[in-house]
C-alpha positions as CSV (number, residue, x, y, z in Angstrom):
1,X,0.0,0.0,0.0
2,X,2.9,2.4,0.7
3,X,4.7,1.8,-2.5
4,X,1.6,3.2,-4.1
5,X,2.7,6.6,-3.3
6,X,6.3,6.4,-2.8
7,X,7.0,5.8,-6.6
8,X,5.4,8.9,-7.6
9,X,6.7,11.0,-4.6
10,X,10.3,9.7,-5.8
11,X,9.5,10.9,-9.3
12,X,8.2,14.3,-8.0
13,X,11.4,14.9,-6.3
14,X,14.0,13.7,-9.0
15,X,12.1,15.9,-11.8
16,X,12.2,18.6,-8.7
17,X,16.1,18.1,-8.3
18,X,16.3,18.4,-12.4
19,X,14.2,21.8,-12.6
20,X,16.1,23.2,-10.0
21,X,19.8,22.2,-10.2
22,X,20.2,21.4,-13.6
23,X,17.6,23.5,-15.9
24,X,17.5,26.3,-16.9
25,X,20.6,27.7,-15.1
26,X,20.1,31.4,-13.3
27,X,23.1,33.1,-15.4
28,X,23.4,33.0,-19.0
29,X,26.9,33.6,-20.4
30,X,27.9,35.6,-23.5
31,X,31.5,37.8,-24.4
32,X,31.9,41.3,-25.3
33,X,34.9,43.4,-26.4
34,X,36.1,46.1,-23.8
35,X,38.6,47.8,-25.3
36,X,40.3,45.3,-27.6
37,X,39.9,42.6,-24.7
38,X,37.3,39.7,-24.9
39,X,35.8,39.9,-21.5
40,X,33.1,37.2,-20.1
41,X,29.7,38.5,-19.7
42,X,26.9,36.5,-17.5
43,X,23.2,37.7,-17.5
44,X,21.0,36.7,-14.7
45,X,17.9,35.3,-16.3
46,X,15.4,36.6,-13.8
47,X,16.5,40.0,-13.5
48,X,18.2,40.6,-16.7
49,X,21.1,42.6,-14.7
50,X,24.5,41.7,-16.8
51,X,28.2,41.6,-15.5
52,X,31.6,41.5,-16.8
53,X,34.3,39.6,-15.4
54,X,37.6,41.8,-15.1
55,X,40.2,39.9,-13.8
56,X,41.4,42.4,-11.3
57,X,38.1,43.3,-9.7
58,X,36.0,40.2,-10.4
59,X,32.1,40.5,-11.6
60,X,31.3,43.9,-12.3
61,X,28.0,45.5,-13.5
62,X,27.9,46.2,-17.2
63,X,26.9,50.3,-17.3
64,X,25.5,51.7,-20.4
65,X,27.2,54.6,-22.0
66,X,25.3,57.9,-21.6
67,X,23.8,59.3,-25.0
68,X,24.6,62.9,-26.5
69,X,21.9,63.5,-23.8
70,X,22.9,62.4,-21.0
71,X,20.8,60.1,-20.5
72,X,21.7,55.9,-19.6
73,X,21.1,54.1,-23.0
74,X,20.4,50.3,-22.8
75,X,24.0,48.6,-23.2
76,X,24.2,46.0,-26.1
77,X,25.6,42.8,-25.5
């Protein structure tokens, strides 16, 4: 009577551990050219926020450029 449930419970929790640990990943990887240098670039999937890796300083926010008005412009990846 108890294996009735147990099989499916195990199921649950292996498809579970799959969706959570395995896919889809939080941080989506990409590159970008910063001054001549390939630089790794990860974007968090649920925010959208982006970061570099410098090697000095270690993950570091993406900024956008301002326009000819000053204002932030979206940065393209």
């Amino acid at each position: 009577m108890a294996r009735r449930w147990i099989v499916p419970l195990v199921l649950f929790l292996l498809a579970l551990a799959f969706a959570l640990c395995v896919w889809p990943t939080r941080w989506r990887y990409d590159h970008m050219t910063v001054d001549g240098d390939i630089v790794p670039v990860r974007m968090d999937r649920l925010t959208g926020r982006a970061d570099m890796l410098l090697p000095d300083h270690g993950w570091v926010p993406v900024e956008a450029p301002p326009d000819s008005l000053g204002d932030a412009t979206p940065a393209s990846l």
